[in-house]
PyMOL commands that place a pseudoatom at each C-alpha (Angstrom):
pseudoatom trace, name=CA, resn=UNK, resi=1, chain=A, elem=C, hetatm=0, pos=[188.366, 272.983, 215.697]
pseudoatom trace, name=CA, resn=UNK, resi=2, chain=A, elem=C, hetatm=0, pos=[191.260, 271.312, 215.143]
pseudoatom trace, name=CA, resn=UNK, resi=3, chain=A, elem=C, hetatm=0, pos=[192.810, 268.617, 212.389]
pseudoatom trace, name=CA, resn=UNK, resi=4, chain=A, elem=C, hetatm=0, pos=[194.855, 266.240, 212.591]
pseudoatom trace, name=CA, resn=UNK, resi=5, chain=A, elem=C, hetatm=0, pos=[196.423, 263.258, 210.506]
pseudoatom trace, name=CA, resn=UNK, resi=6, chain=A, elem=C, hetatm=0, pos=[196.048, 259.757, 212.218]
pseudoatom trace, name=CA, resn=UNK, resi=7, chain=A, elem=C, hetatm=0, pos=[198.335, 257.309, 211.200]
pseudoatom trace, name=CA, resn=UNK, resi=8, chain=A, elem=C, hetatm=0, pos=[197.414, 253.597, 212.892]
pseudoatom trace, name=CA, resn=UNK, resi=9, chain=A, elem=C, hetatm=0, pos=[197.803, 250.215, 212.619]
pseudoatom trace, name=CA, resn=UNK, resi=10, chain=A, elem=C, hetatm=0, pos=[195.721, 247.439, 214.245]
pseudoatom trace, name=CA, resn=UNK, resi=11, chain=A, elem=C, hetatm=0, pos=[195.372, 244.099, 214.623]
pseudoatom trace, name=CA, resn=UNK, resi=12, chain=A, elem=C, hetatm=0, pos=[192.654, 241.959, 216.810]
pseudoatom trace, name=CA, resn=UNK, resi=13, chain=A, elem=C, hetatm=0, pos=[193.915, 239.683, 219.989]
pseudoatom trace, name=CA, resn=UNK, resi=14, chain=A, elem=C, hetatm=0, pos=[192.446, 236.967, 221.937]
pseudoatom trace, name=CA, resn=UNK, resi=15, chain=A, elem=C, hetatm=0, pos=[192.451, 237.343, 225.522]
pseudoatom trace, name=CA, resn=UNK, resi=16, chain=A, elem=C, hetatm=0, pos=[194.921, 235.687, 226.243]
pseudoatom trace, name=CA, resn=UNK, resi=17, chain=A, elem=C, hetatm=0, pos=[197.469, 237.676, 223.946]
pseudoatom trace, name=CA, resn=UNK, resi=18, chain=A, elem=C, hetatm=0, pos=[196.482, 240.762, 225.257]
pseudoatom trace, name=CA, resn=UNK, resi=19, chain=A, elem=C, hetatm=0, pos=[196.276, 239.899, 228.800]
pseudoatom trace, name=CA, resn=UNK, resi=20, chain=A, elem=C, hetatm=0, pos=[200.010, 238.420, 228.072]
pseudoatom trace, name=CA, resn=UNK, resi=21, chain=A, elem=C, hetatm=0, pos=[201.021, 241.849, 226.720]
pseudoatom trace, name=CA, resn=UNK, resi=22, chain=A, elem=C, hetatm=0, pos=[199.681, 243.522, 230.309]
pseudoatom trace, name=CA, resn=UNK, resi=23, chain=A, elem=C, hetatm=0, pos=[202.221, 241.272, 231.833]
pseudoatom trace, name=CA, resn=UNK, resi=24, chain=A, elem=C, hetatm=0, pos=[205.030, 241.426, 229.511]
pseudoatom trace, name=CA, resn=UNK, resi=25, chain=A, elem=C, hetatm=0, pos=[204.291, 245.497, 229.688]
pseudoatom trace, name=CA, resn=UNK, resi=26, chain=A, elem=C, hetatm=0, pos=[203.888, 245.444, 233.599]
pseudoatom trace, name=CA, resn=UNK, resi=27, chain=A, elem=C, hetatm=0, pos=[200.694, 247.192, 232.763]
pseudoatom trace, name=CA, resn=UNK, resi=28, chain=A, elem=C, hetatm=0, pos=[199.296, 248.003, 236.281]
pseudoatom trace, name=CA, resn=UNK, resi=29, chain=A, elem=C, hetatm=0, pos=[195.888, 248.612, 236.806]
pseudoatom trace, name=CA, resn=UNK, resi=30, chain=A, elem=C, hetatm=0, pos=[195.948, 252.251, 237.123]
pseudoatom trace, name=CA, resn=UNK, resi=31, chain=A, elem=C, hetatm=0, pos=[196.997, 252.685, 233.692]
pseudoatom trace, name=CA, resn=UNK, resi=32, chain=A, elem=C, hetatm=0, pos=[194.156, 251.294, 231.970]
pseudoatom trace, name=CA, resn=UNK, resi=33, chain=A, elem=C, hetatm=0, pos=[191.493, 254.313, 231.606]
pseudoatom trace, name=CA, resn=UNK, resi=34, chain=A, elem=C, hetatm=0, pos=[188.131, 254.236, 230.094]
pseudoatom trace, name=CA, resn=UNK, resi=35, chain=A, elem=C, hetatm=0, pos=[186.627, 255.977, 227.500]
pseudoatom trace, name=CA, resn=UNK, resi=36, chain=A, elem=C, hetatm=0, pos=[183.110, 255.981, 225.697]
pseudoatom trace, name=CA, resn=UNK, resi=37, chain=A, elem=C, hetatm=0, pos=[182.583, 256.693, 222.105]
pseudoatom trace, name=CA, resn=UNK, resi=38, chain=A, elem=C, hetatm=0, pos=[179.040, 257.676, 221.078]
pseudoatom trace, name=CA, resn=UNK, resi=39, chain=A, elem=C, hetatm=0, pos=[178.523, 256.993, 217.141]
pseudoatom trace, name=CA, resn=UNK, resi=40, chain=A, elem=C, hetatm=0, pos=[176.852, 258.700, 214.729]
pseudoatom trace, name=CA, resn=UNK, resi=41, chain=A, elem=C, hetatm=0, pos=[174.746, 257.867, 211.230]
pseudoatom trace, name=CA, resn=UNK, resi=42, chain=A, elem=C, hetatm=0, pos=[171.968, 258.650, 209.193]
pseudoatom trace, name=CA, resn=UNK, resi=43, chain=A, elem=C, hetatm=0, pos=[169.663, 255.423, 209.271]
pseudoatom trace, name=CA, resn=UNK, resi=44, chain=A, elem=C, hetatm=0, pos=[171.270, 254.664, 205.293]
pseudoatom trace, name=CA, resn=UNK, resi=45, chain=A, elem=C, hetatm=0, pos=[174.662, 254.667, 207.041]
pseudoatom trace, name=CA, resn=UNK, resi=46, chain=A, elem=C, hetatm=0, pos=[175.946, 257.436, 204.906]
pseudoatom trace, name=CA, resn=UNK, resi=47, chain=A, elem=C, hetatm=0, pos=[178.520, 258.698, 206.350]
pseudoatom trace, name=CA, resn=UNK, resi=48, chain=A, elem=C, hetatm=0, pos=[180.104, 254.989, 206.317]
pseudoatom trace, name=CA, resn=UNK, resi=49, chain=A, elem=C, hetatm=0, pos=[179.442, 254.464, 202.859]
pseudoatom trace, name=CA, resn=UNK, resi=50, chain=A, elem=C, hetatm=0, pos=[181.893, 257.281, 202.293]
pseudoatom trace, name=CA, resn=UNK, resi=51, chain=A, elem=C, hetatm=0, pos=[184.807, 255.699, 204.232]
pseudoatom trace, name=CA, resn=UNK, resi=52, chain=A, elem=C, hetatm=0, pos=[183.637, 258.295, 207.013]
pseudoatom trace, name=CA, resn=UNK, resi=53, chain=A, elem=C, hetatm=0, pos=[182.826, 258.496, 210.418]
pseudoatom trace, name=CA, resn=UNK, resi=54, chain=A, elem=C, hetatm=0, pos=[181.687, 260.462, 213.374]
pseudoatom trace, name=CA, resn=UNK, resi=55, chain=A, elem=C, hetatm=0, pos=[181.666, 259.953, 217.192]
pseudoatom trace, name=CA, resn=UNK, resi=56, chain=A, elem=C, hetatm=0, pos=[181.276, 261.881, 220.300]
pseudoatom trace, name=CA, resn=UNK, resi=57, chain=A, elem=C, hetatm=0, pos=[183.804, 260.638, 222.815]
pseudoatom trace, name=CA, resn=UNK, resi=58, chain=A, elem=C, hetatm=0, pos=[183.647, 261.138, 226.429]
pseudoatom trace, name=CA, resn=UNK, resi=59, chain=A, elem=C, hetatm=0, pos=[186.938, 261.026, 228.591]
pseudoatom trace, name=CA, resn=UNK, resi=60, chain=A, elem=C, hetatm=0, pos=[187.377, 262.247, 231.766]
pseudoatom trace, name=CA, resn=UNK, resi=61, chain=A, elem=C, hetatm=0, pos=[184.045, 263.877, 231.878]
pseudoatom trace, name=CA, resn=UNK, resi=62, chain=A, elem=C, hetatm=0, pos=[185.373, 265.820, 228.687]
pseudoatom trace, name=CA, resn=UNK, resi=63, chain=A, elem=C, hetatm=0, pos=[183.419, 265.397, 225.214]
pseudoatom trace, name=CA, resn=UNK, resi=64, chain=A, elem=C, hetatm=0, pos=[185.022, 265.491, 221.894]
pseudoatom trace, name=CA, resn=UNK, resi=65, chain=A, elem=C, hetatm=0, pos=[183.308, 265.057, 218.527]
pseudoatom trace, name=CA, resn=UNK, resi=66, chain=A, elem=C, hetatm=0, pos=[185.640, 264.049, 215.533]
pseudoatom trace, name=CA, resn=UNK, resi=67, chain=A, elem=C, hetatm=0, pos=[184.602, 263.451, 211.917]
pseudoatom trace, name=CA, resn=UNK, resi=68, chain=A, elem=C, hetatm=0, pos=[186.663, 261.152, 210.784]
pseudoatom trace, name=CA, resn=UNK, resi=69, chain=A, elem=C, hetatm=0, pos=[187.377, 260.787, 206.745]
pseudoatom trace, name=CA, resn=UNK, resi=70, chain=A, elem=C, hetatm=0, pos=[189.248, 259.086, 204.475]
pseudoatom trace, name=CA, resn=UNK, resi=71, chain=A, elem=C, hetatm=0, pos=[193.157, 260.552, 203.490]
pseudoatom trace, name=CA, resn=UNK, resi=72, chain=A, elem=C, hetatm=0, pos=[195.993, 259.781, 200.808]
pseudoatom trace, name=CA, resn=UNK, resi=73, chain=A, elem=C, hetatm=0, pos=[197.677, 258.147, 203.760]
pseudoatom trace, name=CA, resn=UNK, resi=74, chain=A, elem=C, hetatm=0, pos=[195.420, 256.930, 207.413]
pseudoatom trace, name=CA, resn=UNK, resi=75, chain=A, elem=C, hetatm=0, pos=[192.230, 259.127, 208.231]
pseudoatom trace, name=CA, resn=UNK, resi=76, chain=A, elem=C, hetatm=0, pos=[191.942, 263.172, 208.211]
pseudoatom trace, name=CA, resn=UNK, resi=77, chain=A, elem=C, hetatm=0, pos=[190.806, 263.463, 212.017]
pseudoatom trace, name=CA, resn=UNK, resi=78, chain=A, elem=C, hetatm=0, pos=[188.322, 266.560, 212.598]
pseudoatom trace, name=CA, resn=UNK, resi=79, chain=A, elem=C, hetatm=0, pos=[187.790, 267.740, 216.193]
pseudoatom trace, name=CA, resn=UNK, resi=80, chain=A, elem=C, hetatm=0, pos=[185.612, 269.864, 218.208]
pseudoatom trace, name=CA, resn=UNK, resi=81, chain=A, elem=C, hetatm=0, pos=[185.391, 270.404, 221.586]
pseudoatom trace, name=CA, resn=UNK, resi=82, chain=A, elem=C, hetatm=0, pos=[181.998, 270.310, 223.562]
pseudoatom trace, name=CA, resn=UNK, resi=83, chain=A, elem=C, hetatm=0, pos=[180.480, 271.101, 226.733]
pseudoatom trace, name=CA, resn=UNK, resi=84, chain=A, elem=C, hetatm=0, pos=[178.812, 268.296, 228.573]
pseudoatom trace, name=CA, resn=UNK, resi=85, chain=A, elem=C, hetatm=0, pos=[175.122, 269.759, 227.287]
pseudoatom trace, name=CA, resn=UNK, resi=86, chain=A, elem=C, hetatm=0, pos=[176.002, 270.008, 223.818]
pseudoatom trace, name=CA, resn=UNK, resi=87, chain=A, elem=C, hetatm=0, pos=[176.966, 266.470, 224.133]
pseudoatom trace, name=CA, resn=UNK, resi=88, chain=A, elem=C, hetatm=0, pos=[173.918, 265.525, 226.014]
pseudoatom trace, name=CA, resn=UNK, resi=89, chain=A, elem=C, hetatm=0, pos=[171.298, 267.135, 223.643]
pseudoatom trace, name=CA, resn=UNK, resi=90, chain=A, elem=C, hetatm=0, pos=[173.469, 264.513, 221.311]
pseudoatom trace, name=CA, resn=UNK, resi=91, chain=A, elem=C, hetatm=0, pos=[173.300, 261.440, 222.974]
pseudoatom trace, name=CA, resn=UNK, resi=92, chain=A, elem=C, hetatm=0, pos=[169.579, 262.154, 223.959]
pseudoatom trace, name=CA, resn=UNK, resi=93, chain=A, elem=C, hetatm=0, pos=[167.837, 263.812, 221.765]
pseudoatom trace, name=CA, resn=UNK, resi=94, chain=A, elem=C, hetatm=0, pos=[170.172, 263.513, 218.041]
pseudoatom trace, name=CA, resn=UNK, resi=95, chain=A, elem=C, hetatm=0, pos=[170.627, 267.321, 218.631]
pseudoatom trace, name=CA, resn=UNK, resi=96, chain=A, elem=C, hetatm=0, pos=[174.374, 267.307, 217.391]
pseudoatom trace, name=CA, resn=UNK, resi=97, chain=A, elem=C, hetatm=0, pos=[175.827, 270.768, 217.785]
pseudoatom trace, name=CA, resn=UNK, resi=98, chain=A, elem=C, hetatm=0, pos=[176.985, 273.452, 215.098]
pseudoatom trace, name=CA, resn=UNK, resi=99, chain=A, elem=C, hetatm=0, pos=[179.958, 274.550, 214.237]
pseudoatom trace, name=CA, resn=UNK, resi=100, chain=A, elem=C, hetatm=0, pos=[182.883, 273.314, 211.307]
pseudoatom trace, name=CA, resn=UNK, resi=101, chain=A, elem=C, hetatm=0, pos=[181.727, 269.487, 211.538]
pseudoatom trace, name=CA, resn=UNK, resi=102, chain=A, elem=C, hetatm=0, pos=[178.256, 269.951, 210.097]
pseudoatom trace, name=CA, resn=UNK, resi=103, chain=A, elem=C, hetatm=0, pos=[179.871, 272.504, 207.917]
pseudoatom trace, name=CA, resn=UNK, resi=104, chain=A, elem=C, hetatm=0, pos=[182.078, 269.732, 206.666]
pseudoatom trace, name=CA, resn=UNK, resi=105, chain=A, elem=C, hetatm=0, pos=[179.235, 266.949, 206.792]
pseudoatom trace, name=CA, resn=UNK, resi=106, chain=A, elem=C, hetatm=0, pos=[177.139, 269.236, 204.285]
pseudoatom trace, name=CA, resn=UNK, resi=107, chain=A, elem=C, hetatm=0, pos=[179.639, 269.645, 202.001]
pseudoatom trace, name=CA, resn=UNK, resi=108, chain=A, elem=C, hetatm=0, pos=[179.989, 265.899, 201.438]
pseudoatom trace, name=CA, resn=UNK, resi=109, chain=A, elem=C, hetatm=0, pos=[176.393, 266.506, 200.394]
pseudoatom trace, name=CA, resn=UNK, resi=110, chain=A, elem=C, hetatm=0, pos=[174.468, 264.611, 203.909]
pseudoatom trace, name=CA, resn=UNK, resi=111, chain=A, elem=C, hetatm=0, pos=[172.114, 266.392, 206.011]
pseudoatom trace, name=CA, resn=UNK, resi=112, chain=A, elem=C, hetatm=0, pos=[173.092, 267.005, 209.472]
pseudoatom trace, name=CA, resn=UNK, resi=113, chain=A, elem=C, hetatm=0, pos=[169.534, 266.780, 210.640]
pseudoatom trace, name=CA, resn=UNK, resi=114, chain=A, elem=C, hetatm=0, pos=[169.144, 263.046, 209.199]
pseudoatom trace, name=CA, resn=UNK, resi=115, chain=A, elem=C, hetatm=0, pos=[172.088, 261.740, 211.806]
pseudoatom trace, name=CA, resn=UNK, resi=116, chain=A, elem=C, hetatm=0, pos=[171.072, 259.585, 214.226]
pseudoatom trace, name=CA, resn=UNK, resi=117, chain=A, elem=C, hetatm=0, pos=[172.318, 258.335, 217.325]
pseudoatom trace, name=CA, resn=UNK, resi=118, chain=A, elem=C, hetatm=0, pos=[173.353, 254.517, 217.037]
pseudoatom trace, name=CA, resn=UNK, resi=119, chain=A, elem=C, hetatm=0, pos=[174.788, 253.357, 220.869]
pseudoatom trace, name=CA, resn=UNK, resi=120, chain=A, elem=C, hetatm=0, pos=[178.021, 253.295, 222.140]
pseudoatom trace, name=CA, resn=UNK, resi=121, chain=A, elem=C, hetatm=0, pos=[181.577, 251.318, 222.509]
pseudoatom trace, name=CA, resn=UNK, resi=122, chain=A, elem=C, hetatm=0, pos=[183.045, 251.418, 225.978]
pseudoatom trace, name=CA, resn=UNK, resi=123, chain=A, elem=C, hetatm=0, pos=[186.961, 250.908, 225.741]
pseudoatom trace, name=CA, resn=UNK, resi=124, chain=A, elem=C, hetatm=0, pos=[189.211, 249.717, 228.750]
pseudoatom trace, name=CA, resn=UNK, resi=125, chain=A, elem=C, hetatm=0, pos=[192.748, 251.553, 227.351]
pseudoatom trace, name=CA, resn=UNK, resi=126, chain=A, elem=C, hetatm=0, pos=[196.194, 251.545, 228.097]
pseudoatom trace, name=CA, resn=UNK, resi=127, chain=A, elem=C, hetatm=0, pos=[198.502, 253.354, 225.906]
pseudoatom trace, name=CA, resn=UNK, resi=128, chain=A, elem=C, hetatm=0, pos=[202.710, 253.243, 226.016]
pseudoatom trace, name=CA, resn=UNK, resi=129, chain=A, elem=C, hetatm=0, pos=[204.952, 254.924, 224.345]
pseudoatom trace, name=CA, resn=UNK, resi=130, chain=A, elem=C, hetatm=0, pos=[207.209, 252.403, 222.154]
pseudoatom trace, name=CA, resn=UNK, resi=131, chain=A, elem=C, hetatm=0, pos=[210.346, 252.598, 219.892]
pseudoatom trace, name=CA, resn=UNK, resi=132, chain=A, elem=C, hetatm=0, pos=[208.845, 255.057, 217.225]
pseudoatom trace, name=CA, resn=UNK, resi=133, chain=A, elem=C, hetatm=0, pos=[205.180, 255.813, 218.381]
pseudoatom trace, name=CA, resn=UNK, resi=134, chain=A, elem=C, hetatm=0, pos=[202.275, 254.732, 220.842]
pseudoatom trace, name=CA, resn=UNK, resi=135, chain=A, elem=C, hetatm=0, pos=[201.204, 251.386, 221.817]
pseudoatom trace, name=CA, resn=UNK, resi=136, chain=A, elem=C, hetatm=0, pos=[197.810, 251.024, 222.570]
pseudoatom trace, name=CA, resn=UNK, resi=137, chain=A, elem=C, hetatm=0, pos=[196.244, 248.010, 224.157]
pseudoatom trace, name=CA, resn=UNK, resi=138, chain=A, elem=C, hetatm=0, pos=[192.040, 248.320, 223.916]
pseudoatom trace, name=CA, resn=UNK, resi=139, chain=A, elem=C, hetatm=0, pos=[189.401, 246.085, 225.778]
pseudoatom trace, name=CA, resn=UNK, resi=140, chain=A, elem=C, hetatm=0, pos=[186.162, 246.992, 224.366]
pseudoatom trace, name=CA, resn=UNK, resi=141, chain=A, elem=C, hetatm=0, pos=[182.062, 246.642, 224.990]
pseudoatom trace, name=CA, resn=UNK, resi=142, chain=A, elem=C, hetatm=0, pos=[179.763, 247.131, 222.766]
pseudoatom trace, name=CA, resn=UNK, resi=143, chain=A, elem=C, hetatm=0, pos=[176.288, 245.440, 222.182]
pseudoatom trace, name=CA, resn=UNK, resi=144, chain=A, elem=C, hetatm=0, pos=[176.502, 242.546, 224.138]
pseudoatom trace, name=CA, resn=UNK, resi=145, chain=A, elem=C, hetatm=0, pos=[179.804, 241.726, 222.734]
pseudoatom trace, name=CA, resn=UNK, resi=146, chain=A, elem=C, hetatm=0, pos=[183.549, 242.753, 223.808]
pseudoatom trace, name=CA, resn=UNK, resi=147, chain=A, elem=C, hetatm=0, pos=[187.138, 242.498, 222.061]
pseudoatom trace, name=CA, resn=UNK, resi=148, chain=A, elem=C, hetatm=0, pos=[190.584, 242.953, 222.085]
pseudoatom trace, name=CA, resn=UNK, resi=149, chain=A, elem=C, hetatm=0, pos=[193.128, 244.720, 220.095]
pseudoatom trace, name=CA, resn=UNK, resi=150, chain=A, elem=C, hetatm=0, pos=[196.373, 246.236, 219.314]
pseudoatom trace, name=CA, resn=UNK, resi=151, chain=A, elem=C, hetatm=0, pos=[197.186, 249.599, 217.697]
pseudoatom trace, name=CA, resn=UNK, resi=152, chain=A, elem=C, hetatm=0, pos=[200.447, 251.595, 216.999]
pseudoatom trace, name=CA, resn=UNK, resi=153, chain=A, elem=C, hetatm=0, pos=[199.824, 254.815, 216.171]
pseudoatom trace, name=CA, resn=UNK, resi=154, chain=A, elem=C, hetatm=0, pos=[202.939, 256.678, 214.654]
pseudoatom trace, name=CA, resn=UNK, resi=155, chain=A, elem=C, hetatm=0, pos=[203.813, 259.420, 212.281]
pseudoatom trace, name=CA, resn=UNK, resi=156, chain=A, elem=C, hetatm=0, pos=[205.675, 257.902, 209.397]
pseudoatom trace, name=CA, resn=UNK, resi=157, chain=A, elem=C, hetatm=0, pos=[203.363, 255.372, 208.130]
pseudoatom trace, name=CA, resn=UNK, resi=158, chain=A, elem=C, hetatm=0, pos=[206.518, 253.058, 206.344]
pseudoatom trace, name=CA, resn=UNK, resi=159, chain=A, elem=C, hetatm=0, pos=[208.771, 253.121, 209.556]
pseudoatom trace, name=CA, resn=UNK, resi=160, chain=A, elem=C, hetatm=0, pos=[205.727, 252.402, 211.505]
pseudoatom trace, name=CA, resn=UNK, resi=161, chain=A, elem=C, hetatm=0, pos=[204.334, 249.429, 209.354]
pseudoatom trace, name=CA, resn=UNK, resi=162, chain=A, elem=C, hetatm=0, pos=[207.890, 248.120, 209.139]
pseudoatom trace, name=CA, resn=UNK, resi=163, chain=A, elem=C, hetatm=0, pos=[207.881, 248.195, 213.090]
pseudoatom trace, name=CA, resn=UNK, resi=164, chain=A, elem=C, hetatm=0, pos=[204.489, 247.402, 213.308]
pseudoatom trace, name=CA, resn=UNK, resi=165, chain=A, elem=C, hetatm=0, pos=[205.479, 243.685, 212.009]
pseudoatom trace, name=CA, resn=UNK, resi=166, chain=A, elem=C, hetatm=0, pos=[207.915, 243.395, 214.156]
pseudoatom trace, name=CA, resn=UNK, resi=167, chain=A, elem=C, hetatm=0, pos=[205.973, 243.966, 217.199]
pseudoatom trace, name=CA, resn=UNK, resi=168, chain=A, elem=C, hetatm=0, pos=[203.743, 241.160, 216.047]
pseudoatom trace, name=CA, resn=UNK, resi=169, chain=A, elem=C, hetatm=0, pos=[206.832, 238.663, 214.790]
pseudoatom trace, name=CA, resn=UNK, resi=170, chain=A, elem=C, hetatm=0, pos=[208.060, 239.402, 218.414]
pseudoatom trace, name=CA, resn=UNK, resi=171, chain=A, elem=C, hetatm=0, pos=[204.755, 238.708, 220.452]
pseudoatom trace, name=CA, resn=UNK, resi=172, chain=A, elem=C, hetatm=0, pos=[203.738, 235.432, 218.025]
pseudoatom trace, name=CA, resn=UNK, resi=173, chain=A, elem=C, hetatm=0, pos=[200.600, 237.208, 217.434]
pseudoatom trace, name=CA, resn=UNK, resi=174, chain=A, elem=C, hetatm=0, pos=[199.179, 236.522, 214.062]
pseudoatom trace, name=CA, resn=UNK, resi=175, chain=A, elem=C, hetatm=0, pos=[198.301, 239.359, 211.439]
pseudoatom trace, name=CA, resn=UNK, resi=176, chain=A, elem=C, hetatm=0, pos=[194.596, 239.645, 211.445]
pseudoatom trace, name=CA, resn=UNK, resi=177, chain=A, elem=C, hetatm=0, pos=[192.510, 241.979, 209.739]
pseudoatom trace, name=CA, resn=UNK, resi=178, chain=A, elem=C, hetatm=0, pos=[190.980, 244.516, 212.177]
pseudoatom trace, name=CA, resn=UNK, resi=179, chain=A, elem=C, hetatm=0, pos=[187.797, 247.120, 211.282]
pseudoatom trace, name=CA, resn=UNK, resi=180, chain=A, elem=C, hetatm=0, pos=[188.491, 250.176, 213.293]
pseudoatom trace, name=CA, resn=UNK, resi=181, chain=A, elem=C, hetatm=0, pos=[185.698, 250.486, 216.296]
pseudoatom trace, name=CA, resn=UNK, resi=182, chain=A, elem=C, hetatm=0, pos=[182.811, 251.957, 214.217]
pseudoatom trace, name=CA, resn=UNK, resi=183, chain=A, elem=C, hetatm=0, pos=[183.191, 249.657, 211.764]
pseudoatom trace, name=CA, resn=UNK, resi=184, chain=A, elem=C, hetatm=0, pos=[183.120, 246.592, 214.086]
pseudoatom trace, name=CA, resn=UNK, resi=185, chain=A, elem=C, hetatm=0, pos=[180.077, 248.692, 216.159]
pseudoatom trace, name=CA, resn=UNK, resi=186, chain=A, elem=C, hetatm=0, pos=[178.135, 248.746, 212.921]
pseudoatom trace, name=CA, resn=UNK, resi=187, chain=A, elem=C, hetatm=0, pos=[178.917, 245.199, 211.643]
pseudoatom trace, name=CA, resn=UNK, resi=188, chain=A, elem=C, hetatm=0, pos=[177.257, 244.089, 214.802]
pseudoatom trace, name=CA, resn=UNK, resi=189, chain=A, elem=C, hetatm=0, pos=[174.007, 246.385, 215.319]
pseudoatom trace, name=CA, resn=UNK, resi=190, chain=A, elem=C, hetatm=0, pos=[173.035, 245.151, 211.082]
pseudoatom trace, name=CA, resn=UNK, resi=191, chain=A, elem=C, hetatm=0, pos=[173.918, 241.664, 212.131]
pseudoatom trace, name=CA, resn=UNK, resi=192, chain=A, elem=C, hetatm=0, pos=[171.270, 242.017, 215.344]
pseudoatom trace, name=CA, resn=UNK, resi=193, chain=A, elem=C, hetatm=0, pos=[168.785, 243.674, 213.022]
pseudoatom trace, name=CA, resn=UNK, resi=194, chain=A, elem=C, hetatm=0, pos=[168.488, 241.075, 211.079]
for i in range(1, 194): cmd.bond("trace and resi %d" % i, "trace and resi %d" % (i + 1))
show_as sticks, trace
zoom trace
């Protein structure tokens, strides 16, 4: 297991402002890299009533599962690393492996058992490393829908808000409010079962 603090900052694009920021990057096509992120819930959304989250990603045939919860300052980030089964009985069967995650999901007082698999977000990413932290440039998929967005992810959260502005002041692109992936995920799999 491992825990780290994320620190981010994101705003949504149109197409055509982030296919202009491939250019102005010189982005080339063997930089972008996909990733899948498989989400978990219990059916009462729980977990995301609690400002928390957790996902199984897949990258490079490697799976990661990360809790993600609410901090002073960005999210707490909770990781732990699993084998391609463990992440299969997941996906497939809602069989989400042991270890400090459900340790940590219990304590916030939600059964492990009642999580259920929800679908998945496939993201196109490029990231590059800018002034004071990491650019990242996403094209996601996700129910019949797909999007486009910006994040900076740095480690001083007022030097990287302060330059966060400026990287949108200097690309024209307007501030707009952004859900992080989950939350966009989830706003969209209520609003088709309705």
């Amino acid at each position: 297991m491992t825990q780290n603090l994320e620190i981010e900052f994101k705003n949504m694009l149109t197409k055509q402002e982030y296919e202009k920021l491939l250019q102005t990057f010189q982005v080339d096509k063997g930089q972008i890299f996909s990733q899948e992120n498989h989400y978990f819930d219990t059916p009462e959304f729980a977990l995301k009533n609690m400002g928390s989250a957790l996902r199984i990603r897949q990258k490079n045939n490697q799976f990661e599962m990360t809790l993600k919860q609410p901090a002073p300052i960005g999210l707490l980030e909770t990781n732990q690393t699993l084998t391609k089964e463990e992440a299969s009985k997941a996906i497939q069967f809602g069989l989400l492996p042991l270890g400090d995650i459900k340790k940590m999901i219990e304590e916030m007082g939600i059964a492990f058992s009642q999580l259920h698999y929800f679908g998945s977000t496939i993201t196109k990413r490029v990231e590059l490393k800018y002034e004071i932290g990491l650019l990242v440039l996403d094209h996601s998929f996700y129910l019949g829908k797909e999007d486009y967005e910006l994040e900076y992810e740095v480690e001083d959260h007022s030097k990287g808000e302060e330059m966060f502005q400026k990287i949108l002041q200097e690309f024209k692109i307007p501030k707009r409010k952004s859900e992080n992936k989950i939350h966009r995920f989830y706003q969209e799999k209520l609003a088709q079962n309705k």
